[in-house]
N, C-alpha and C positions, 0 to 999 in steps of 0.2 A: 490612299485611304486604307489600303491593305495593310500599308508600313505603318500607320498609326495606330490601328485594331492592333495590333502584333507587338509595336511596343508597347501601349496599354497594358494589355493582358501580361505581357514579362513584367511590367512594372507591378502593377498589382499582385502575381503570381510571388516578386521575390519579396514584399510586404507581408505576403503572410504567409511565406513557409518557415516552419519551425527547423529553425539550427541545431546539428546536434550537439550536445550538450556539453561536449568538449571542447565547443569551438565559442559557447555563450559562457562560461561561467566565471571567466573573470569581467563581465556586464553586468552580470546579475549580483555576483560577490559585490560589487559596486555600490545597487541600488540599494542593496539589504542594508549596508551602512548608512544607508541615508534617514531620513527623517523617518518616511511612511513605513521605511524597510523595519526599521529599529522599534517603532510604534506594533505593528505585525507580527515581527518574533516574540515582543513582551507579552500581548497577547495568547501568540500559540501556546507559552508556554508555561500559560496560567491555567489554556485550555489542558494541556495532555498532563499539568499536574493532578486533574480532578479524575482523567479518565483511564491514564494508562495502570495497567493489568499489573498488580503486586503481586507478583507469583515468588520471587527469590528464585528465579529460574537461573541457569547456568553460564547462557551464550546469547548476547545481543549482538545486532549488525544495525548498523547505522550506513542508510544513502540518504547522502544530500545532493542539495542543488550546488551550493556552492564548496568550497575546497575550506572551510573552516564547519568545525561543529557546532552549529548556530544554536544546538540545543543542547548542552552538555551535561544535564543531570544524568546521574549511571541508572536510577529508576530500579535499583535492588538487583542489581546483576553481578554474577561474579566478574565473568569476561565481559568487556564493549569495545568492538572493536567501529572503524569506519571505512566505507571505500570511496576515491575519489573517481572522476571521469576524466581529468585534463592533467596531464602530466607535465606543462607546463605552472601552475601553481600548486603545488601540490598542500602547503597547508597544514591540516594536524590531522589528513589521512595516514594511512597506516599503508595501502598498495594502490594502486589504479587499474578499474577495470570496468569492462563496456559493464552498465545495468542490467542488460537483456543476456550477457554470455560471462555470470557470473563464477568467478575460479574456485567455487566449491562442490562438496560432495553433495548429493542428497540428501535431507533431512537431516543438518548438522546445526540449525540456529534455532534457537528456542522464541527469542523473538525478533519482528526486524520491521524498524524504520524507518518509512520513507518517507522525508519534509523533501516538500515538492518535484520530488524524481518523477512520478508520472506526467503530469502535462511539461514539462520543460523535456521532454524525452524525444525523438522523431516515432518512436513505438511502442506507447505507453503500457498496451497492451501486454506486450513481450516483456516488458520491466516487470511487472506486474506476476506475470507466468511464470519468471525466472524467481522471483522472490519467494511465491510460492512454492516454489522446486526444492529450494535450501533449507523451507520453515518445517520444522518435526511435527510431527501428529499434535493434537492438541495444543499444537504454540500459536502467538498471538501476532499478529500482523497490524501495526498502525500508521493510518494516511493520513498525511497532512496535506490537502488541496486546497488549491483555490476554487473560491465557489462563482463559477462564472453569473449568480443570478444575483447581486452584489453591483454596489457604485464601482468599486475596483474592477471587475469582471467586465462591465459594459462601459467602462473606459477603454478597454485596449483595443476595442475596433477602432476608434480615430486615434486613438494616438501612435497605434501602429502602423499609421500611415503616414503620419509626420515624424516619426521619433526611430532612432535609428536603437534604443535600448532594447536588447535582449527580454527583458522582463515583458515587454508587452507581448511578443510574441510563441503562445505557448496556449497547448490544448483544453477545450472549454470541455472539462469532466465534470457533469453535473454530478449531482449526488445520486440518484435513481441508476444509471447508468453504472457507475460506481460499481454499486448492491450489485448489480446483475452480472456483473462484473465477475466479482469474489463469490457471489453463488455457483456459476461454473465453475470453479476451483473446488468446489466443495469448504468455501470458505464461510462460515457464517457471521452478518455483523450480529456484536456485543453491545455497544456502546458508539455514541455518536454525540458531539457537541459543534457549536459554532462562534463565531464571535469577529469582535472589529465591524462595528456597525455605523461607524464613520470615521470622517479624514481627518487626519491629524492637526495640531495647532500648537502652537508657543505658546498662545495667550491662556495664562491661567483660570477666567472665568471660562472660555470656552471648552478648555480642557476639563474643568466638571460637567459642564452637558456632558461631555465626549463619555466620562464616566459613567453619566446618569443610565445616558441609551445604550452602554454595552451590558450594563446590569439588567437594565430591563427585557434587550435582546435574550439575552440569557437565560433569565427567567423566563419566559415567555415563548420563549425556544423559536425566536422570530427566524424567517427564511434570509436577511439578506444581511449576512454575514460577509465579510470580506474572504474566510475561509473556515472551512469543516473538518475536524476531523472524524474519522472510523474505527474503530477500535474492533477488529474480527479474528475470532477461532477458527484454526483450521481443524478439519475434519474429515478421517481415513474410514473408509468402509473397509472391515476387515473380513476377508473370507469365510464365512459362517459354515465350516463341514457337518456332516451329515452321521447321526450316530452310530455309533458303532454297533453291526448288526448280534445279537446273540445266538450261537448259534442252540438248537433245539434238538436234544436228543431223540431220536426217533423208536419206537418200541417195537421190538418183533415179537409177533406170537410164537410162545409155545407151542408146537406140537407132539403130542404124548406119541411115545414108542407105542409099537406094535409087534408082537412076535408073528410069525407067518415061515412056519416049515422049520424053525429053528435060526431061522437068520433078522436077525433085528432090525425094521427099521420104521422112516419115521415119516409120517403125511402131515 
């Protein structure tokens, strides 16, 4: 009875622990080509046309999930660069480097985007923290998550239990969480949208519903999006010193001479 509590719970346990991200992303690179994958990126990428930040700033960074740039508009930047996590596909990355112990300076990226780097992470947290580390004062930080309260989101508890795809297993980041998230950082959200408000189809009539309910989601800023993203400023509390004291001339009294015996002097 011992022996089957024991392999239960490892079977269950290797079901749903999150891979790291080096060892999933040529799965997930997979599923993104696929039907739902391809339907989701068109999506996203109608979402960050409306919301990302037109500064003409200098230095973007791009993390992805998968080893190709699934969203390749430059978004008014001089530099765009990207970084992969598996060095085995490497892709249209530029270097490979863990997310959480990224190979730059501080405060050296103006803005920098994460499509889906946090939940497919084992420390999303620490992706998160490090991203932060690299972005300048006042530069823009944008997430693309999956929104676990979502058809797509409460699919992957069964199916991650039959289905051996990378894509179903990965961390459920609410939105609220999020927020609290990038507040510690001193990060404030901007901007937030959602979208993908159902499954995809071939058939042409059904694909205008399909249309009808992502407009209306949209407008109406419904909660169950397939995914969200954030659009947030970071923000440096800068040492406020203390002004500079003047100094105040002090006045001495005069005291008038006195002669006394012929010798002068003075009280």
């Amino acid at each position: 009875m011992r022996n089957l509590f024991r392999k239960t719970t490892q079977y269950f346990d290797a079901k749903h622990r999150i891979t790291p991200l080096s060892c999933s992303q040529a799965s997930i690179e997979k599923w993104f080509n696929g039907n739902y994958g391809q339907y989701l990126l068109r999506h996203e990428q109608e979402g960050l046309f409306y919301v990302m930040p037109n500064t003409g700033a200098h230095r973007m960074m791009y993390l992805g999930v998968t080893s190709r740039q699934q969203l390749p508009e430059q978004y008014n930047h001089l530099h765009y660069f990207s970084l992969g996590a598996s060095s085995e596909k490497v892709g249209d990355t530029k270097a490979i480097a863990d997310f959480d112990a990224l190979p730059l300076p501080s405060e050296t990226v103006d803005t920098v985007l994460l499509h889906h780097a946090l939940e497919f992470s084992v420390s999303p947290h620490e992706v998160l923290k490090e991203a932060s580390r690299v972005l300048k004062p006042c530069g823009h930080m944008v997430l693309v998550v999956m929104n676990p309260f979502s058809a797509f989101g409460l699919t992957k508890w069964p199916a991650r239990l039959f289905s051996s795809q990378a894509i179903w297993r990965h961390h459920s980041l609410r939105y609220g969480r999020m927020l609290d998230w990038l507040r510690l950082l001193n990060i404030q959200p901007v901007k937030a949208v959602s979208g993908c408000f159902s499954w995809p189809s071939r058939r042409r009539s059904e694909e205008n519903k399909q249309g009808c309910m992502d407009k209306l989601g949209q407008k109406y800023k419904m909660p169950g999006g397939a995914y969200y993203i954030v659009v947030a400023k970071k923000y440096v509390a800068r040492p406020s010193l203390p002004e500079q004291r003047k100094w105040k001339s002090i006045r001495i009294p005069v005291v008038p001479a006195v002669e006394r015996n012929g010798i002068q002097r003075t009280e």
